[in-house]
C-alpha positions in Angstrom: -26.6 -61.4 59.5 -30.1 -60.1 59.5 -29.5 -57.6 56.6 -30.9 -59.3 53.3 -28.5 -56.8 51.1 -25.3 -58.1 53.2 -26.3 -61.5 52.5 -26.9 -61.0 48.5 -23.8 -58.9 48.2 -22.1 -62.0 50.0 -23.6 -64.8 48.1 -23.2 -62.8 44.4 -19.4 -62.0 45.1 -19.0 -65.8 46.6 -21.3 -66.7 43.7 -18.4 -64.8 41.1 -15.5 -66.1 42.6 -16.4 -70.0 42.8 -17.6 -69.5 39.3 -13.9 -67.7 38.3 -11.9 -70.6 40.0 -14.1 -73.4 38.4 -14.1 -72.0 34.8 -10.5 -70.9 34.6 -7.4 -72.0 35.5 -6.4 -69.5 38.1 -6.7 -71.6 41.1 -4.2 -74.2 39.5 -1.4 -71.6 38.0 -1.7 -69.5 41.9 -1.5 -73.8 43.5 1.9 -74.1 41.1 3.0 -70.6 42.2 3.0 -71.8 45.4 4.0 -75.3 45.3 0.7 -76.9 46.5 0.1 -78.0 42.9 -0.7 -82.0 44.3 -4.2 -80.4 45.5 -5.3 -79.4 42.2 -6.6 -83.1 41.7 -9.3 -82.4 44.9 -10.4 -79.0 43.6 -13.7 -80.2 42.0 -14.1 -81.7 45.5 -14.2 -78.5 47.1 -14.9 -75.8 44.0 -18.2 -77.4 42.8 -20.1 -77.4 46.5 -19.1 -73.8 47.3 -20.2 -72.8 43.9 -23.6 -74.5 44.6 -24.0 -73.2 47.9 -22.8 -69.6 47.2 -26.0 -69.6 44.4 -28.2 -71.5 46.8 -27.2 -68.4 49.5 -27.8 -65.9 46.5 -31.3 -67.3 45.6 -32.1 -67.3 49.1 -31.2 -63.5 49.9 -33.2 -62.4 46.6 -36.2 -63.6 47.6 -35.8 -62.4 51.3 -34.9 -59.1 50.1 -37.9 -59.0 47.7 -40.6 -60.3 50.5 -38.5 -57.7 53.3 -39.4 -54.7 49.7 -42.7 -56.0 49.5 -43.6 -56.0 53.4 -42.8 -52.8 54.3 -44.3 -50.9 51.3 -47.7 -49.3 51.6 -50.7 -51.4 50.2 -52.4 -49.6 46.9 -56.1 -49.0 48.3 -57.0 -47.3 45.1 -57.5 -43.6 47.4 -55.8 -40.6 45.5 -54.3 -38.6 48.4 
């Protein structure tokens, strides 16, 4: 993935949904639903590292967006054209 924009759009929606599953409990009711409620114990195993890598991945494709902005815009010489 080259694109910086696919990369922020993947790290703030990865970023969201960590941070929905470790704040509330959906993750446990939809692990009752389903009967895999034993793994709720190894959740902060699992939630907590994708949450800091999905911001890590989010900081990471802001600033590569910004310098990819600020590369390819014209320098201000001051000229009136």
């Amino acid at each position: 993935m080259q694109d910086p924009k696919t990369l922020l759009r993947i790290g703030v929606a990865g970023t969201a949904l960590a941070a929905l599953c470790c704040f509330t409990p959906i993750l446990v009711v939809l692990l009752g639903v389903v009967g895999w409620s034993a793994l709720t114990g190894y959740l902060d195993y699992v939630l907590l590292p994708a949450l800091a890598a999905f911001i890590g991945l989010t900081i990471y494709s802001a600033r590569r967006k910004r310098n990819a902005d600020a590369c390819c815009m014209p320098a201000a010489t001051g000229e009136k054209q």
